[in-house]
N, C-alpha and C positions, 0 to 999 in steps of 0.2 A: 500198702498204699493208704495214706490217710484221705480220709473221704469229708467232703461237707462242712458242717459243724466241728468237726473231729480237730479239724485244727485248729479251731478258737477254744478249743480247751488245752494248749500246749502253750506253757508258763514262756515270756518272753523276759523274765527276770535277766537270764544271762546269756541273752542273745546279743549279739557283735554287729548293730548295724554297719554299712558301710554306705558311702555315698558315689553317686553319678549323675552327672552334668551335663547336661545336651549345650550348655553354652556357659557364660559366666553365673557361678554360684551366687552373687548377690543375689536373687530373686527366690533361691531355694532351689532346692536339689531332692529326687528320688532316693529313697535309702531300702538297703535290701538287707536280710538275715535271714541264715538257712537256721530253722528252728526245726527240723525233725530232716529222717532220710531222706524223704518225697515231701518236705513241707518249707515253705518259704513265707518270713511277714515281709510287705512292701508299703514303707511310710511316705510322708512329705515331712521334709524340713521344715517347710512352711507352718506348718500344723503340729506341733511333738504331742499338744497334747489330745489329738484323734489315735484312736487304735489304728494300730497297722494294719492293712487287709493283709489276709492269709491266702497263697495258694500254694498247689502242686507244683511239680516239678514239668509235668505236661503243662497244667492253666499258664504259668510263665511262657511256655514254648509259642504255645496257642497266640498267647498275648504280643508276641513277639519282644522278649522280657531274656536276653542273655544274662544269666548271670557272673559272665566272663566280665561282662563290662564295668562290672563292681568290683572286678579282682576275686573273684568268689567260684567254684570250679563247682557244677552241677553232679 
């Protein structure tokens, strides 16, 4: 399990965002990518150029953060 810091050292070069929309995407949209086994970056549309927050695969659960809902299988 990646811990902490440990995931902002995992290269997001060729990570597969994918986006979800709590309503019409004009305003921006949530974007998800699994970048390790336990490790997930989660951006804003709004923003491309902020780094994506990193978490686990529980910190998502916790957050209440499916990542079914991106088309994406945990």
């Amino acid at each position: 399990m990646q811990q902490g810091s440990d995931l902002y050292a995992l290269d997001l070069t060729s990570a597969s965002f994918k986006q979800a929309c709590g309503g019409p995407c004009t305003e921006g949209c949530v974007t998800l990518a699994r970048i390790g086994e336990d490790a997930w970056a989660l951006g804003d549309s709004k923003r491309p150029d902020k780094e994506p927050l990193r978490f686990t695969t529980g910190e998502l659960g916790a957050a209440g953060i499916d990542p079914a809902r991106f088309g994406l299988t945990s």
